[in-house]
C-alpha positions as CSV (number, residue, x, y, z in Angstrom):
1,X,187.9,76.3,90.5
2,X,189.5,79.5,91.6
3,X,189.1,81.0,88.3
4,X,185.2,80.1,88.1
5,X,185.0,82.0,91.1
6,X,186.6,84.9,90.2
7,X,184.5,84.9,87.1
8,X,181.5,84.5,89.3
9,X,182.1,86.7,91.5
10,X,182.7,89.5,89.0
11,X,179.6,88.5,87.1
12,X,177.4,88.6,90.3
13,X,178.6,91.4,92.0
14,X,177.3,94.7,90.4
15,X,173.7,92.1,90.8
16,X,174.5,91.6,94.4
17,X,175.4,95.8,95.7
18,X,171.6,96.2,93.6
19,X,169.9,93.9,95.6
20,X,171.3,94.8,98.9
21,X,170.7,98.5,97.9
22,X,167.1,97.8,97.4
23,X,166.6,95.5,100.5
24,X,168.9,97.1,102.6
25,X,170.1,93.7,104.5
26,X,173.0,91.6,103.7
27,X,173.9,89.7,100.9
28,X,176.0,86.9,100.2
29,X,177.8,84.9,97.5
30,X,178.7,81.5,98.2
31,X,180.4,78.1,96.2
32,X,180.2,74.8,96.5
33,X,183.4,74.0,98.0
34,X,183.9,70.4,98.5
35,X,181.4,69.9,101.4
36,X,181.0,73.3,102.5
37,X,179.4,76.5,101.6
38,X,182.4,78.8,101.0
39,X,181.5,82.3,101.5
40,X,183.2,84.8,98.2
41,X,181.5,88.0,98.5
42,X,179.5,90.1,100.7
43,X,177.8,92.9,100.9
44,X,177.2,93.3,104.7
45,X,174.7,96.2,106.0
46,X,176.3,98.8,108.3
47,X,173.4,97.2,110.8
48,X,175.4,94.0,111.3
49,X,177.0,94.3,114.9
50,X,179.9,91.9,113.7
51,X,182.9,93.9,112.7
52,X,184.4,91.3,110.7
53,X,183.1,89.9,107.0
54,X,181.7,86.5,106.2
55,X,184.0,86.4,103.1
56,X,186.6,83.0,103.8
57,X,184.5,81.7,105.7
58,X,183.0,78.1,104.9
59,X,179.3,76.8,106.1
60,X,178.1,73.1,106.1
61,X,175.3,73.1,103.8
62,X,172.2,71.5,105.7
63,X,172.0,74.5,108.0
64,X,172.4,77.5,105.7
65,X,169.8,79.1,103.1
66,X,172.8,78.8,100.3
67,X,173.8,75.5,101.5
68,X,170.5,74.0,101.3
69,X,169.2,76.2,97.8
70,X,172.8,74.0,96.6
71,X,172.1,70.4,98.1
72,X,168.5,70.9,96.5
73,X,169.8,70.4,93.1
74,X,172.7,67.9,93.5
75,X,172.0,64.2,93.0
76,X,170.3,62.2,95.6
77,X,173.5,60.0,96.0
78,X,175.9,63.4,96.5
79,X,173.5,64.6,99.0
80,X,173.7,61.8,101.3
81,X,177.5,61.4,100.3
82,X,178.2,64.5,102.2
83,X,175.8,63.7,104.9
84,X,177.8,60.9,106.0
85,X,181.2,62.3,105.4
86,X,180.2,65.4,107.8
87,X,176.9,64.6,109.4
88,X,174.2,66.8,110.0
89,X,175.8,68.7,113.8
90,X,173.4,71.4,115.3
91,X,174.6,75.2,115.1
92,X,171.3,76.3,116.9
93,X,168.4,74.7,118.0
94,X,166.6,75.3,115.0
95,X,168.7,73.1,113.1
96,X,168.0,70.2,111.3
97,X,169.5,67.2,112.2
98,X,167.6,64.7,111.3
99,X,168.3,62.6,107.5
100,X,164.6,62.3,106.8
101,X,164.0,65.9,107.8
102,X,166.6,67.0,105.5
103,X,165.3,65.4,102.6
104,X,161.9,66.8,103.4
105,X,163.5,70.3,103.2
106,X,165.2,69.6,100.0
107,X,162.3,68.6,98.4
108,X,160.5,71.8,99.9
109,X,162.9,73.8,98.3
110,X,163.0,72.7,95.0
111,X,159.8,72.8,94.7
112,X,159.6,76.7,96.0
113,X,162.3,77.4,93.8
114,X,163.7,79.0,97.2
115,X,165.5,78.2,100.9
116,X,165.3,79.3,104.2
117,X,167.3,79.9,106.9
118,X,164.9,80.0,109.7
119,X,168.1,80.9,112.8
120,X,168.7,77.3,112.1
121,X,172.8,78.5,111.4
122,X,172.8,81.2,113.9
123,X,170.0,82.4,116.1
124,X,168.3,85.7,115.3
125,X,169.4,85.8,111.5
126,X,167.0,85.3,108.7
127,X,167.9,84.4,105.2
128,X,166.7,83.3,101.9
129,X,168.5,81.4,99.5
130,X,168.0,80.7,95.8
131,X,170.7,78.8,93.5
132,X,172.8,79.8,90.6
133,X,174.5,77.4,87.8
134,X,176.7,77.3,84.8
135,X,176.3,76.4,81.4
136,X,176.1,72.7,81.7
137,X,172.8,73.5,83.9
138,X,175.4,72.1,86.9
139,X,174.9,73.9,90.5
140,X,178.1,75.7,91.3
141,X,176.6,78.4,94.0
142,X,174.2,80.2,95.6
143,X,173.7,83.6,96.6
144,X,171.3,85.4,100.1
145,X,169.3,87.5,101.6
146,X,169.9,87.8,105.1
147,X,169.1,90.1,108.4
148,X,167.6,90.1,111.9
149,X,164.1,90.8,110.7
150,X,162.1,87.9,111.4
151,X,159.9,89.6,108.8
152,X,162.2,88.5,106.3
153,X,160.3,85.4,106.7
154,X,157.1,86.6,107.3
155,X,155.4,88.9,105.8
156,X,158.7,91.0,103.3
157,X,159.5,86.5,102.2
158,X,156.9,87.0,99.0
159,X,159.2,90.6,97.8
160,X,162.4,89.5,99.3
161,X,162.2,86.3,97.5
162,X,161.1,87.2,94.0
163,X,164.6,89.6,94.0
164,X,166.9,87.0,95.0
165,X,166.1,84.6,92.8
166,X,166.0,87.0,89.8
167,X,169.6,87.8,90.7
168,X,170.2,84.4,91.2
169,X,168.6,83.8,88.0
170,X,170.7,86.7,86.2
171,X,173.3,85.2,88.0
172,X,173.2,82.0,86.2
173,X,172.4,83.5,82.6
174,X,175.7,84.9,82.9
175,X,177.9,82.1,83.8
176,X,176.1,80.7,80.3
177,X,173.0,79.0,81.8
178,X,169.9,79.0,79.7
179,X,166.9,77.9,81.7
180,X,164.6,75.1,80.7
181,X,161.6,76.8,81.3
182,X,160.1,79.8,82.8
183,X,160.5,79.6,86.8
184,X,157.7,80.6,88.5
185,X,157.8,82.8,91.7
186,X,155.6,82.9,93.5
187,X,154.6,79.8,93.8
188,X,151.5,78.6,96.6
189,X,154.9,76.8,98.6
190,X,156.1,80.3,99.0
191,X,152.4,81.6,99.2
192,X,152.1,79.3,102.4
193,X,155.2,79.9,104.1
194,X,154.6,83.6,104.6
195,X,151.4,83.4,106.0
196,X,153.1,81.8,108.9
197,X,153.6,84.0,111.7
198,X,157.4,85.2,112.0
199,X,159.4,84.5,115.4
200,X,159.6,87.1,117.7
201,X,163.0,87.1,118.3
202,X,165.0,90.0,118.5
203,X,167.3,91.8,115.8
204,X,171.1,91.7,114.8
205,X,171.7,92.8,111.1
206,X,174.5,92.1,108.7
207,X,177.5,95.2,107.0
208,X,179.9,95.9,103.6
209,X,182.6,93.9,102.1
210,X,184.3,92.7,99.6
211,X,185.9,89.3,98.5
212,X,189.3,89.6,97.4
């Protein structure tokens, strides 16, 4: 597992330092590690007001853009494996902590080709979330978008998310993948969720780091 990571990691990164250049928020890597989200590269923008990375760190899944773009595309069984084993505990008040709601999202997602992170992990932060997987077509991570625009969901969600899943889709071409069919971007899912009108709460950003 360690090794895949490191192989990930140094597929995805020169992908990753593009796509926080060109939408100058944070970015992250993450696994699946057992349960958890496990954060193995960031690229952090010098907006963030917290001095200390997000690489190390592990997420639960149902709360976070990567950890639900993941639980998307595990079997149904897995998914409520780990619900049980670790529950579904609120980080905000935007979280979702109900099963049903969860598989709701799940379907929403896979559908959208796309997650969101609407301050359900941590209030005031914004992300998108698309997977990546390996040659056997197996989910093995996810990478993000994420910031204290609230227009990252609103009206920037149709840009921002058409760039992170093409690096998550690059992503996954080189750790072997070769997709089954075209994906599709912007789909009317997506089309729908930015014409809903972004919260208005206010900004904290994210800033630049590296896994080791």
């Amino acid at each position: 597992a360690v090794r895949v990571n490191v192989e990930l990691r140094d597929r995805a990164a020169p992908l990753l330092r593009d796509l926080a250049d060109q939408c100058r928020e944070s970015v992250y890597l993450t696994v699946l590690d057992g349960d958890y989200a496990l954060y193995i590269y960031a690229v952090e923008s010098p907006n963030r007001l917290m001095a200390r990375t997000a690489v190390g760190d592990r997420a639960h899944l149902h709360c976070t853009s990567v950890g639900k773009a993941m639980l998307a595309h595990l079997p149904a069984d897995e998914v409520e494996a780990i619900v049980a084993r670790v529950g579904l505990p609120a980080s905000s008040a935007r979280t979702i902590t109900r099963s049903d709601d969860l598989r709701e999202e799940l379907v929403a997602t896979r559908v959208r080709g796309f997650a969101i992170d609407n301050q359900e992990h941590e209030l005031r932060t914004f992300c998108i979330g698309a997977p990546i997987f390996d040659a056997s077509g197996r989910i093995i991570a996810a990478c993000s978008i994420s910031g204290a625009d609230p227009e990252i969901l609103g009206g920037r969600l149709p840009e921002l998310a058409q760039q992170v899943r093409e690096v998550a889709q690059e992503a996954s071409r080189r750790m072997g993948f070769v997709p089954s069919r075209q994906a599709v971007v912007l789909s009317p899912a997506m089309r729908a969720w930015s014409n809903r009108p972004p919260s208005d709460e206010p900004a904290v950003t994210d800033a630049v780091a590296v896994a080791a």
